[in-house]
PDB file of N, CA, C and O in Angstrom:
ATOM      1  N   UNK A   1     135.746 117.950 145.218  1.00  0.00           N
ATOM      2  CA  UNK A   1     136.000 117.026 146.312  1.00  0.00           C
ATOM      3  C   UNK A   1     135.973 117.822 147.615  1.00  0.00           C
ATOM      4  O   UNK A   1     136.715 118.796 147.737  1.00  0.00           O
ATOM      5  N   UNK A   2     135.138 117.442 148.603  1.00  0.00           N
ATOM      6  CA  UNK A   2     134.825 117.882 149.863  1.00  0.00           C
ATOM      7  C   UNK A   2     136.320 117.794 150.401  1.00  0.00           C
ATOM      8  O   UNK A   2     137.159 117.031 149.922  1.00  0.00           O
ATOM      9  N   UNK A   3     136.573 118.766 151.574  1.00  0.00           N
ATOM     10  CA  UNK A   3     137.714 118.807 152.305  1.00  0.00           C
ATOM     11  C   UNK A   3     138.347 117.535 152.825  1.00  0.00           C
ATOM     12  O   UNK A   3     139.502 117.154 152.638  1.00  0.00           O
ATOM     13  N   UNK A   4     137.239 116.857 153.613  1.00  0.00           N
ATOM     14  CA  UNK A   4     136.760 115.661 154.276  1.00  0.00           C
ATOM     15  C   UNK A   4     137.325 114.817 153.129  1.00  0.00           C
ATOM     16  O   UNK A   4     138.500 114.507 153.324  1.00  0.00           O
ATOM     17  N   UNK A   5     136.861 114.417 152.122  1.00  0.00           N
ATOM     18  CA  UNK A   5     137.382 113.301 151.544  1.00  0.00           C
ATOM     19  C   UNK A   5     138.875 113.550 151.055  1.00  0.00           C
ATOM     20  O   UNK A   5     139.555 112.525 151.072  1.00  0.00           O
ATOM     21  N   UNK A   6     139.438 114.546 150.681  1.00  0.00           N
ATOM     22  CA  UNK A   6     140.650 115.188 150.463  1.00  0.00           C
ATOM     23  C   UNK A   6     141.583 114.995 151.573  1.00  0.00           C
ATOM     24  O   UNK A   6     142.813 114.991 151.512  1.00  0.00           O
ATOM     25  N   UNK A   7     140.840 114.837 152.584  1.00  0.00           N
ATOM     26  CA  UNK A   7     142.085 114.672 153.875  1.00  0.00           C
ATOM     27  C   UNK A   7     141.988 112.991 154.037  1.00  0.00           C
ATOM     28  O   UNK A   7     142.872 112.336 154.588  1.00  0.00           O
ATOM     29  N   UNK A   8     140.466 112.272 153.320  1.00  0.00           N
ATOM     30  CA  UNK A   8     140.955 110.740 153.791  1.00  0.00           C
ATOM     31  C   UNK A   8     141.961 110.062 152.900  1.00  0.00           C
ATOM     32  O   UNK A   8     142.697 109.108 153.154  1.00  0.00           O
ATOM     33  N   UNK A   9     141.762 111.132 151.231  1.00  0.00           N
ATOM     34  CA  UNK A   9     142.473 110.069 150.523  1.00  0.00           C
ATOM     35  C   UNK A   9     144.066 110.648 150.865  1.00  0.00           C
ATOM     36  O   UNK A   9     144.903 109.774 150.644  1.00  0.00           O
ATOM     37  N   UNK A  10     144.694 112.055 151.402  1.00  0.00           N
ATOM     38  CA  UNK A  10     145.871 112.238 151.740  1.00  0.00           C
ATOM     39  C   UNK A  10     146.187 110.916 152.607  1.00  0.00           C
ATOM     40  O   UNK A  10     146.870 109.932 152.323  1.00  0.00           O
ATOM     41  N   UNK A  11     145.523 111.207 153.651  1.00  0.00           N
ATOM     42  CA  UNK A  11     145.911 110.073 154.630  1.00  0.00           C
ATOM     43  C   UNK A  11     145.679 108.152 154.150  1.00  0.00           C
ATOM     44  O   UNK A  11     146.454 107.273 154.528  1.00  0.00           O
ATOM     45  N   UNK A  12     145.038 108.028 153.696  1.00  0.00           N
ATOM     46  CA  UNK A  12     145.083 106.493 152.889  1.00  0.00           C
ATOM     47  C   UNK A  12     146.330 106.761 151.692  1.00  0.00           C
ATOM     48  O   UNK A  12     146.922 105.682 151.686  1.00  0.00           O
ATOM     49  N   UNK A  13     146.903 107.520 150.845  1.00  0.00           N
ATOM     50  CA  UNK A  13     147.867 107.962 150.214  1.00  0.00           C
ATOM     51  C   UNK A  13     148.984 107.432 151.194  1.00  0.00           C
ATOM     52  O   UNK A  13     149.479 106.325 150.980  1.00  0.00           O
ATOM     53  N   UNK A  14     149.355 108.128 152.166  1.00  0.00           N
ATOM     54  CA  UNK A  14     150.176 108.294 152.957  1.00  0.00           C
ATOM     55  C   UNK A  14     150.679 106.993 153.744  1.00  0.00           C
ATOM     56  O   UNK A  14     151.874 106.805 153.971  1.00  0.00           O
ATOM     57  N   UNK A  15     149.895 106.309 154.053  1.00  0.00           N
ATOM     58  CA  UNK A  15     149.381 104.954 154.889  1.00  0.00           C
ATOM     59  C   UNK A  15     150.095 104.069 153.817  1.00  0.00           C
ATOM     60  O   UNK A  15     150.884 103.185 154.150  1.00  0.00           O
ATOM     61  N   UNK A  16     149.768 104.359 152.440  1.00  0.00           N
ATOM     62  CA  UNK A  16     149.900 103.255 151.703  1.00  0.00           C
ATOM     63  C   UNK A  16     151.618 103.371 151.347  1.00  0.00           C
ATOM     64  O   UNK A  16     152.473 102.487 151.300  1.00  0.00           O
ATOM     65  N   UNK A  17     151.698 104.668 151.151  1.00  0.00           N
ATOM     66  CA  UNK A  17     153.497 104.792 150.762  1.00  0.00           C
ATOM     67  C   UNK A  17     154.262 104.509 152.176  1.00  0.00           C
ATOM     68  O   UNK A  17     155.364 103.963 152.222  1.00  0.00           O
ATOM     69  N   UNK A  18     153.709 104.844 153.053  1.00  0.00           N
ATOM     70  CA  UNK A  18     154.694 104.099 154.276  1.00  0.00           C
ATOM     71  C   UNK A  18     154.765 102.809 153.941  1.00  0.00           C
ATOM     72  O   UNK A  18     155.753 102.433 153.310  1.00  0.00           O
ATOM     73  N   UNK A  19     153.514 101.677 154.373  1.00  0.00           N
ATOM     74  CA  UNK A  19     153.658 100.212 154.070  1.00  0.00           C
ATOM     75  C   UNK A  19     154.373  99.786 152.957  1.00  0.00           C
ATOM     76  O   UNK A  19     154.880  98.664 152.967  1.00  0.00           O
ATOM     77  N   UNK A  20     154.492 100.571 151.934  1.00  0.00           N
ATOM     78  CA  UNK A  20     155.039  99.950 150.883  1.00  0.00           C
ATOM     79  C   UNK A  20     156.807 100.404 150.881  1.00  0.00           C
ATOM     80  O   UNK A  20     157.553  99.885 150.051  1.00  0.00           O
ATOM     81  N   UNK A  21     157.193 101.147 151.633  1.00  0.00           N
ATOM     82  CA  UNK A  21     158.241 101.086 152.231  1.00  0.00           C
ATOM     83  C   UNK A  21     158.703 100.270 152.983  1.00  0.00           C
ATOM     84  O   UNK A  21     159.709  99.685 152.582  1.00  0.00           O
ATOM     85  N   UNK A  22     158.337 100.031 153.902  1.00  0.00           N
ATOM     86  CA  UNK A  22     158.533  98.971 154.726  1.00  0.00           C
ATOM     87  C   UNK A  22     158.465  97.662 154.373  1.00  0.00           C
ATOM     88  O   UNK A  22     158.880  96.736 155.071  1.00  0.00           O
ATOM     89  N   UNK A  23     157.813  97.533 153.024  1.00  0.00           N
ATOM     90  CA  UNK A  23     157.881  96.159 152.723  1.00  0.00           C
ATOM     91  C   UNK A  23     158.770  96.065 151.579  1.00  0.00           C
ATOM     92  O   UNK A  23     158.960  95.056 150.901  1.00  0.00           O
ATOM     93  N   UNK A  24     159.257  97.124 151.436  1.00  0.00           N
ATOM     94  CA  UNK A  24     160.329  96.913 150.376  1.00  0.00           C
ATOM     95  C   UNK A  24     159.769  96.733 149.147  1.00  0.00           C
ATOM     96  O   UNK A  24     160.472  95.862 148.635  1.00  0.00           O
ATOM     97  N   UNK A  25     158.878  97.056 148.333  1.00  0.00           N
ATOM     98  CA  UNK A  25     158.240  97.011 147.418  1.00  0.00           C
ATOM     99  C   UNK A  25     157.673  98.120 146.731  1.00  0.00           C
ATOM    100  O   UNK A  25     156.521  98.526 146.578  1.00  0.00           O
ATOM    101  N   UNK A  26     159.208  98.636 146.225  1.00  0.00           N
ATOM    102  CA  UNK A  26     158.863 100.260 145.611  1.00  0.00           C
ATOM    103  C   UNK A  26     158.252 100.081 143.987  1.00  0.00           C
ATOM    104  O   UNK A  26     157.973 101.085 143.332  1.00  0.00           O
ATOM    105  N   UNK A  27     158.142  99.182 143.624  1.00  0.00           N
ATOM    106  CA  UNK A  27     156.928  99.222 142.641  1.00  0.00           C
ATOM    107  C   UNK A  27     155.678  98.909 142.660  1.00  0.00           C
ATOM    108  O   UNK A  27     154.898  98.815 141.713  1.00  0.00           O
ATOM    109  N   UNK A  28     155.515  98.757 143.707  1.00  0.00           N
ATOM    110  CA  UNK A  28     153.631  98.367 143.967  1.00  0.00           C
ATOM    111  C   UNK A  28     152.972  99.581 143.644  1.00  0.00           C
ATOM    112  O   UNK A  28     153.592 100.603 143.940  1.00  0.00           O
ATOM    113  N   UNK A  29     151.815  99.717 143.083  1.00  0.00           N
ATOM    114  CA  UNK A  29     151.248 100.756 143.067  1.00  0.00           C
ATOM    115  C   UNK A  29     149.841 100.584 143.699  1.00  0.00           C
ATOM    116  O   UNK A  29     149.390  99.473 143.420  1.00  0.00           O
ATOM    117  N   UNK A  30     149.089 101.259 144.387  1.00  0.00           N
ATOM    118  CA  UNK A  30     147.674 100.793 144.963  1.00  0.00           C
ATOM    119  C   UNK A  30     146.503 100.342 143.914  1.00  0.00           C
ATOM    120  O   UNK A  30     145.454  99.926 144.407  1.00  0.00           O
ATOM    121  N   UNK A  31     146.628 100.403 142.507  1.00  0.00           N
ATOM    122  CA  UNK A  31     145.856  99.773 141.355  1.00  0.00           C
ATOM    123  C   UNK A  31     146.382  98.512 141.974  1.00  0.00           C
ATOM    124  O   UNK A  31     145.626  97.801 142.634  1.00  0.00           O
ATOM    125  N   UNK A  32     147.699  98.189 141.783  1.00  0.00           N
ATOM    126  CA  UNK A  32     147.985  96.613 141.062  1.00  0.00           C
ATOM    127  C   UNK A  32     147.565  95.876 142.256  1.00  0.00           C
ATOM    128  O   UNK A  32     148.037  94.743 142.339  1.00  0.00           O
ATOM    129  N   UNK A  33     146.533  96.381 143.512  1.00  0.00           N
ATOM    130  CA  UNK A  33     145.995  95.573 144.971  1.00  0.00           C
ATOM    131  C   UNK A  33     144.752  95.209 144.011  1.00  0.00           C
ATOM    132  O   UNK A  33     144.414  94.030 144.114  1.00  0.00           O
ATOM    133  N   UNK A  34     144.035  95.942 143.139  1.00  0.00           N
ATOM    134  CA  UNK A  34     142.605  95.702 142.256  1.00  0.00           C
ATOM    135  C   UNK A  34     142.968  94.859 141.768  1.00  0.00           C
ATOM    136  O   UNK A  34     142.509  93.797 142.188  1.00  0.00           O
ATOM    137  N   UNK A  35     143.954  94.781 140.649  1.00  0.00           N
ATOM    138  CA  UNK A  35     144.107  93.717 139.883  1.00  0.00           C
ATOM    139  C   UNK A  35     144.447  92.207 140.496  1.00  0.00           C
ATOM    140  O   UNK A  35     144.050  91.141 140.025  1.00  0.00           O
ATOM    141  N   UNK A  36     145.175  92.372 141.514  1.00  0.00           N
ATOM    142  CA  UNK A  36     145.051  91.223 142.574  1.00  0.00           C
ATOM    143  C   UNK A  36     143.986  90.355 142.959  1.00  0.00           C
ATOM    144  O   UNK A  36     143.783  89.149 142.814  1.00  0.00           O
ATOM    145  N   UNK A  37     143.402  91.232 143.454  1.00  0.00           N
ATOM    146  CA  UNK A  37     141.853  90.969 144.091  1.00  0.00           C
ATOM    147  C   UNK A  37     140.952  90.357 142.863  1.00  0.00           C
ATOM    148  O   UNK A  37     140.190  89.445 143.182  1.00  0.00           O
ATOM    149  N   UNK A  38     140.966  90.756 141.538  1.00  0.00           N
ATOM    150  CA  UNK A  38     140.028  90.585 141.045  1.00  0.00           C
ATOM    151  C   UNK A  38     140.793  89.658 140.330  1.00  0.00           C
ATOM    152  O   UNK A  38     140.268  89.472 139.233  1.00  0.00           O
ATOM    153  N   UNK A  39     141.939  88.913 140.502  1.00  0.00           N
ATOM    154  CA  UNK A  39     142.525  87.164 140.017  1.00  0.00           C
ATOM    155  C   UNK A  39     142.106  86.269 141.008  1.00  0.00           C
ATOM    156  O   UNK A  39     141.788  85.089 140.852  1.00  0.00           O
ATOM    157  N   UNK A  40     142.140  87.147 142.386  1.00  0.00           N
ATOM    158  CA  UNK A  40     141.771  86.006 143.450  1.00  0.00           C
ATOM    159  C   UNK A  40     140.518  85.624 143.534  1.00  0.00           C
ATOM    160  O   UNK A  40     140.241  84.443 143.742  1.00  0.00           O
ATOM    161  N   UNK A  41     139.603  86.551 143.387  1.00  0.00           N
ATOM    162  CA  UNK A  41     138.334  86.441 143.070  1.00  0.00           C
ATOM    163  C   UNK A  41     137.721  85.329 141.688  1.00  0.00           C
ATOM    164  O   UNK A  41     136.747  84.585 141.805  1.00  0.00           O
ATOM    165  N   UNK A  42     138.437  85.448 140.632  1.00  0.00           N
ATOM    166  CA  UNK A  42     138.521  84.762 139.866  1.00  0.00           C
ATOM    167  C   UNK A  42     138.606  82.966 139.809  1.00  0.00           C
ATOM    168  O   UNK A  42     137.846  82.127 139.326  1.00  0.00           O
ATOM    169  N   UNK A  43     140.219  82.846 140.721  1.00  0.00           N
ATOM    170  CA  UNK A  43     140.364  82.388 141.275  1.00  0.00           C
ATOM    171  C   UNK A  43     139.108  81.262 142.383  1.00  0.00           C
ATOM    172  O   UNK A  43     138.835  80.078 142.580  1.00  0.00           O
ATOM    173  N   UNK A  44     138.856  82.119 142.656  1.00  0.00           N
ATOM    174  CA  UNK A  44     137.843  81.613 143.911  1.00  0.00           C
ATOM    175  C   UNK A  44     136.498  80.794 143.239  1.00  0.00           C
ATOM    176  O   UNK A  44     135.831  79.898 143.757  1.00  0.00           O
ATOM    177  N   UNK A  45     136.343  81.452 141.852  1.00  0.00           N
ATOM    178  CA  UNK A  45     135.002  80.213 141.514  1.00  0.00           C
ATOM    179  C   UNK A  45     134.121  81.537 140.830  1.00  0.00           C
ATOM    180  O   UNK A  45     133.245  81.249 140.015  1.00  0.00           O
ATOM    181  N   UNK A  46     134.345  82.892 141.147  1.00  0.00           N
ATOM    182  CA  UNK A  46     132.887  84.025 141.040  1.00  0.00           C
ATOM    183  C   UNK A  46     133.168  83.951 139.677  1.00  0.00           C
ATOM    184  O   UNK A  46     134.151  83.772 138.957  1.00  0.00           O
ATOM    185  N   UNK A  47     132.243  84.104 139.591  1.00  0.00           N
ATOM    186  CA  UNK A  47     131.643  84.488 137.836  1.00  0.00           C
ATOM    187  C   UNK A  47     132.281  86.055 137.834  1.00  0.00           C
ATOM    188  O   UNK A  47     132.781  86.808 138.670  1.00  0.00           O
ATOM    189  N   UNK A  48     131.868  86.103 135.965  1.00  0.00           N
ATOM    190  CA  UNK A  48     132.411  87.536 135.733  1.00  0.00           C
ATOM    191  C   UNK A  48     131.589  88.924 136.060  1.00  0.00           C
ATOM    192  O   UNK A  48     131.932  90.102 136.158  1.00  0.00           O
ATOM    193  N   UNK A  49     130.554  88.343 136.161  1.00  0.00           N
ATOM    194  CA  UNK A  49     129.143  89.128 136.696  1.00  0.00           C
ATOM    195  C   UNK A  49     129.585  89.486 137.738  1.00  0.00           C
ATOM    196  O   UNK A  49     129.819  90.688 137.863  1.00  0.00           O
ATOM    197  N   UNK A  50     129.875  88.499 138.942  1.00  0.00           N
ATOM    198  CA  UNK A  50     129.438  88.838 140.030  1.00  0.00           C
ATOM    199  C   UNK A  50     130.831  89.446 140.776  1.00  0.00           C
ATOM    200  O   UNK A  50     130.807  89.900 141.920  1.00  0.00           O
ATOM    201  N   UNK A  51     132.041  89.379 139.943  1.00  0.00           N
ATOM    202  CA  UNK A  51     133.044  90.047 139.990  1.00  0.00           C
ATOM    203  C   UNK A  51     133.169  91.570 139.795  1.00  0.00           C
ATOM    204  O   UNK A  51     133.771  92.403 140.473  1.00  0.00           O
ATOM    205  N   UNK A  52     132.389  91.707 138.612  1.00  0.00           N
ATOM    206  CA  UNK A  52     131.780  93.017 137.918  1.00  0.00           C
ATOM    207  C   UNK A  52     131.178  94.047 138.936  1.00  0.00           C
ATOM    208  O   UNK A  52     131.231  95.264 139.119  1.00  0.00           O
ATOM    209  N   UNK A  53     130.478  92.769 139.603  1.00  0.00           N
ATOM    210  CA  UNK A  53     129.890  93.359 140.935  1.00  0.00           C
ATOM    211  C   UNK A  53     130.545  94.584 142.054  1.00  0.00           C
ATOM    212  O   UNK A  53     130.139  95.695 142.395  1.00  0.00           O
ATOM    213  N   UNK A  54     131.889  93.669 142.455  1.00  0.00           N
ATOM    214  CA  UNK A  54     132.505  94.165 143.717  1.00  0.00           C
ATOM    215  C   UNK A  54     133.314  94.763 143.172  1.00  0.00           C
ATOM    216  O   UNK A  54     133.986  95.370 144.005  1.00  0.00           O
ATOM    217  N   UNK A  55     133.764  95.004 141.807  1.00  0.00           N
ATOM    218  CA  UNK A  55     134.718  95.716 141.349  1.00  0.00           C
ATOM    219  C   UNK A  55     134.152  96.960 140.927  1.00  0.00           C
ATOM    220  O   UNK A  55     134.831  97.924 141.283  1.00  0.00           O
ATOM    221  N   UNK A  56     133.145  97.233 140.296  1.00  0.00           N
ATOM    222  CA  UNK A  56     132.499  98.298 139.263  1.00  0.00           C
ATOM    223  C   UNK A  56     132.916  98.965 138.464  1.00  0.00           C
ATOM    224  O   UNK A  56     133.084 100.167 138.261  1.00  0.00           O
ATOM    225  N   UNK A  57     133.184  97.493 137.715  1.00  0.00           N
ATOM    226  CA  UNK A  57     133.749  97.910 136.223  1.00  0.00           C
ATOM    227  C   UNK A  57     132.558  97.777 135.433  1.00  0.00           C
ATOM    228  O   UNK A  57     131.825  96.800 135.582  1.00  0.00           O
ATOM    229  N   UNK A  58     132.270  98.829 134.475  1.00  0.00           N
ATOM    230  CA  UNK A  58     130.879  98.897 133.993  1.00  0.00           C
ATOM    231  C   UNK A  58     130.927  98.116 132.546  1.00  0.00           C
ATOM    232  O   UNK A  58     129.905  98.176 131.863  1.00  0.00           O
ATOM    233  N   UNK A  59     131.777  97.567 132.167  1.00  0.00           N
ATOM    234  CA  UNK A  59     132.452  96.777 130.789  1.00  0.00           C
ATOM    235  C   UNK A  59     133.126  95.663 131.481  1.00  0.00           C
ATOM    236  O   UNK A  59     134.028  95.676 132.319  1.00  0.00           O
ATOM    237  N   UNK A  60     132.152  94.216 130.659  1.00  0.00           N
ATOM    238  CA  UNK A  60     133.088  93.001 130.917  1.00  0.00           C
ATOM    239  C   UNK A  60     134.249  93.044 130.509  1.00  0.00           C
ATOM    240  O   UNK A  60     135.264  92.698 131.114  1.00  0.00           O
ATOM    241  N   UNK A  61     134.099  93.714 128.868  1.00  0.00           N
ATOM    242  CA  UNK A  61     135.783  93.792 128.611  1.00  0.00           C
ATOM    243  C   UNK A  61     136.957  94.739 129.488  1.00  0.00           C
ATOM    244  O   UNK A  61     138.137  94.416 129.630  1.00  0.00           O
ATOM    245  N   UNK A  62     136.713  95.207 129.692  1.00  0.00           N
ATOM    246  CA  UNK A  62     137.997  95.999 130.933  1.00  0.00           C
ATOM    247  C   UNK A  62     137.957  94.991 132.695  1.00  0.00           C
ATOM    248  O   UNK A  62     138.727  95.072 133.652  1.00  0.00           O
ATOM    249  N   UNK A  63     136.821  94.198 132.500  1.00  0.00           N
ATOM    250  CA  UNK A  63     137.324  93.369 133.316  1.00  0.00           C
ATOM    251  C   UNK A  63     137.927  92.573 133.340  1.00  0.00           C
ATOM    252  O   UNK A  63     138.577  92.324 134.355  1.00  0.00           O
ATOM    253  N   UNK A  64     137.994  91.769 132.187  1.00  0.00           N
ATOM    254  CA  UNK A  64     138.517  90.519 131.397  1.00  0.00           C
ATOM    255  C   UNK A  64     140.082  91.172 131.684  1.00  0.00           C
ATOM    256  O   UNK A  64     140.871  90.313 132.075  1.00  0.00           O
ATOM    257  N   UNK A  65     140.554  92.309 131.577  1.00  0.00           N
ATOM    258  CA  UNK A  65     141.737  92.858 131.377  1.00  0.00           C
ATOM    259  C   UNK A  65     142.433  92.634 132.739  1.00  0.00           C
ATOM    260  O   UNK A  65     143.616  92.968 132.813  1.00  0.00           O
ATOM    261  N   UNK A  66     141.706  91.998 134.046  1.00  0.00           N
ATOM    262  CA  UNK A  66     142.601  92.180 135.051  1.00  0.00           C
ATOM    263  C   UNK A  66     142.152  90.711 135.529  1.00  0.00           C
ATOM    264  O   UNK A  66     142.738  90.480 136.587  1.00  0.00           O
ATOM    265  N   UNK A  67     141.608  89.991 135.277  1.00  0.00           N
ATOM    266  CA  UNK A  67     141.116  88.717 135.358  1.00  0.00           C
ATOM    267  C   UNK A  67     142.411  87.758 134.639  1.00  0.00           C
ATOM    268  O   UNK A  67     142.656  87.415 133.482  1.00  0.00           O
ATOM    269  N   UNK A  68     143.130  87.515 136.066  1.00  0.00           N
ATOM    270  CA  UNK A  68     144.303  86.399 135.257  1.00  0.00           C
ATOM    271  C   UNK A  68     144.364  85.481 136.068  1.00  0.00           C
ATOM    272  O   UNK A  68     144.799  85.681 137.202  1.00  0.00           O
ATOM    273  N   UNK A  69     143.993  84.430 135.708  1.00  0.00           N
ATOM    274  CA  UNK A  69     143.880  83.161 136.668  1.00  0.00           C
ATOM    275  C   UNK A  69     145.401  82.071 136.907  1.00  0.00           C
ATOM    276  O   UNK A  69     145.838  81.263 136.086  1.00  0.00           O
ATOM    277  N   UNK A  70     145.824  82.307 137.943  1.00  0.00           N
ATOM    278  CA  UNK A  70     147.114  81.425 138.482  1.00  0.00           C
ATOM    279  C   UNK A  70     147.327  80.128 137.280  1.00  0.00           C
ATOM    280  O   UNK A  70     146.287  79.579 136.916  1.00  0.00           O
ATOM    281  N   UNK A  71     148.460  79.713 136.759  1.00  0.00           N
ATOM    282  CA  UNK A  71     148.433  78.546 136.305  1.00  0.00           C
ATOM    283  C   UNK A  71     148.075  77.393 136.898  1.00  0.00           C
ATOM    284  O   UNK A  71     147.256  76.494 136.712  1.00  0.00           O
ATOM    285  N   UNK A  72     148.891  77.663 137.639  1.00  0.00           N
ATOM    286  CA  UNK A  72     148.707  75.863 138.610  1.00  0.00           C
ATOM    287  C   UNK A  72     147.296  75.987 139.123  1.00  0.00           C
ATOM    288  O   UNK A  72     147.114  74.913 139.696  1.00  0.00           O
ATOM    289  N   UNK A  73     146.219  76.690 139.232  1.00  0.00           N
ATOM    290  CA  UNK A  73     145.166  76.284 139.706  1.00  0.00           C
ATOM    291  C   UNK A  73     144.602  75.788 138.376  1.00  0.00           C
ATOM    292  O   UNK A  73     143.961  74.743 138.263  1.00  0.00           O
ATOM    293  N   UNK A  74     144.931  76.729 137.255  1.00  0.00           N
ATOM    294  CA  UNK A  74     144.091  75.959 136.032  1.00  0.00           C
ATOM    295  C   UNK A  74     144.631  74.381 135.790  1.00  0.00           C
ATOM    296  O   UNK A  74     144.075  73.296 135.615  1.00  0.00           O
ATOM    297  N   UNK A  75     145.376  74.635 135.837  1.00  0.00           N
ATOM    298  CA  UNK A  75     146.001  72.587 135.345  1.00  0.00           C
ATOM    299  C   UNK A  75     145.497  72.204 136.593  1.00  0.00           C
ATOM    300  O   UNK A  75     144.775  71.313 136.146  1.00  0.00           O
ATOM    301  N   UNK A  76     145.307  72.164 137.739  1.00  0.00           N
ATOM    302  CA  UNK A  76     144.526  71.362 138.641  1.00  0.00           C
ATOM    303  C   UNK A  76     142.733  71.259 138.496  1.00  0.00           C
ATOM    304  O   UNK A  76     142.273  70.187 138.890  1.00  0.00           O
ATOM    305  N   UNK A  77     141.988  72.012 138.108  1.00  0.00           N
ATOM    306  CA  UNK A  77     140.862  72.301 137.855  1.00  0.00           C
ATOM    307  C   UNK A  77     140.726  71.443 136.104  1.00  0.00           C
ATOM    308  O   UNK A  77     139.727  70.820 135.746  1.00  0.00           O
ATOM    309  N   UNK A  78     141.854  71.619 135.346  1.00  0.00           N
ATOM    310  CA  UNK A  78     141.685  70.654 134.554  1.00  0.00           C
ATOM    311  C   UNK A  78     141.346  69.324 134.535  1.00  0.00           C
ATOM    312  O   UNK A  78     140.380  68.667 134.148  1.00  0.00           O
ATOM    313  N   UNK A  79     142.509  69.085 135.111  1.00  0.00           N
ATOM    314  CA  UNK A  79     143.050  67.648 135.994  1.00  0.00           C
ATOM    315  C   UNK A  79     141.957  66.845 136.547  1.00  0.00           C
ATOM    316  O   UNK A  79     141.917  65.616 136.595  1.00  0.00           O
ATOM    317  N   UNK A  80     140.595  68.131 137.186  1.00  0.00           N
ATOM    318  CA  UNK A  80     139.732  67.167 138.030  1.00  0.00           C
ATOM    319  C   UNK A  80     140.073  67.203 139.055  1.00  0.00           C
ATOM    320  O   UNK A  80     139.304  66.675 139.859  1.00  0.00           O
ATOM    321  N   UNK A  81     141.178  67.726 139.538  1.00  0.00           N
ATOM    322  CA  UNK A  81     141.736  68.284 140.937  1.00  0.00           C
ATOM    323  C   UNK A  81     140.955  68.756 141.984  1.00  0.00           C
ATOM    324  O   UNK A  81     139.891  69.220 141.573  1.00  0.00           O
ATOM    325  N   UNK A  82     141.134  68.817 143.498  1.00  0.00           N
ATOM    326  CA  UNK A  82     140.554  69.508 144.244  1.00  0.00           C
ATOM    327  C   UNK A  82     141.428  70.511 144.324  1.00  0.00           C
ATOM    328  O   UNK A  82     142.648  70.562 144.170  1.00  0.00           O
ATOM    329  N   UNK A  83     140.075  71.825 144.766  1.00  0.00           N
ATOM    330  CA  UNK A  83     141.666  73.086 144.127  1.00  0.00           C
ATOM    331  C   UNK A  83     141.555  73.812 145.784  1.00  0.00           C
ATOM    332  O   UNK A  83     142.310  74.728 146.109  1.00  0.00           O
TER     333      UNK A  83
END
């Protein structure tokens, strides 16, 4: 690892344990923002492909692993709901 990237991820490291101080949320870890993203995404309508995409997970199955879709949107999408 180049110096250069060693000093961005200190500083994105650093950035991230402040905010997460401040928000009072000493178990967040900067993974569980991926796994977020890729329910909301889910969420949102994208296929698993195209999720696969922005994530680059090279296995559907390890994607499937962070792909958890909200309840209440599924019983509304059941329902025939506008979601």
């Amino acid at each position: 690892m180049s110096v250069f990237f060693q000093s961005v991820f200190i500083a994105l490291r650093n950035s991230f344990e402040k905010l997460r101080r401040l928000a009072g949320i000493p178990y967040l870890h900067f993974h569980d923002l991926r796994h977020e993203a890729i329910s909301r995404f889910h969420e949102m309508g994208l296929t698993l492909p195209e999720i696969q995409s922005i994530s680059g997970h090279r296995e559907l199955s390890m994607l499937q692993r962070y792909s958890h879709a909200n309840q209440m949107h599924l019983r509304k999408k059941l329902a025939g709901g506008v979601i």
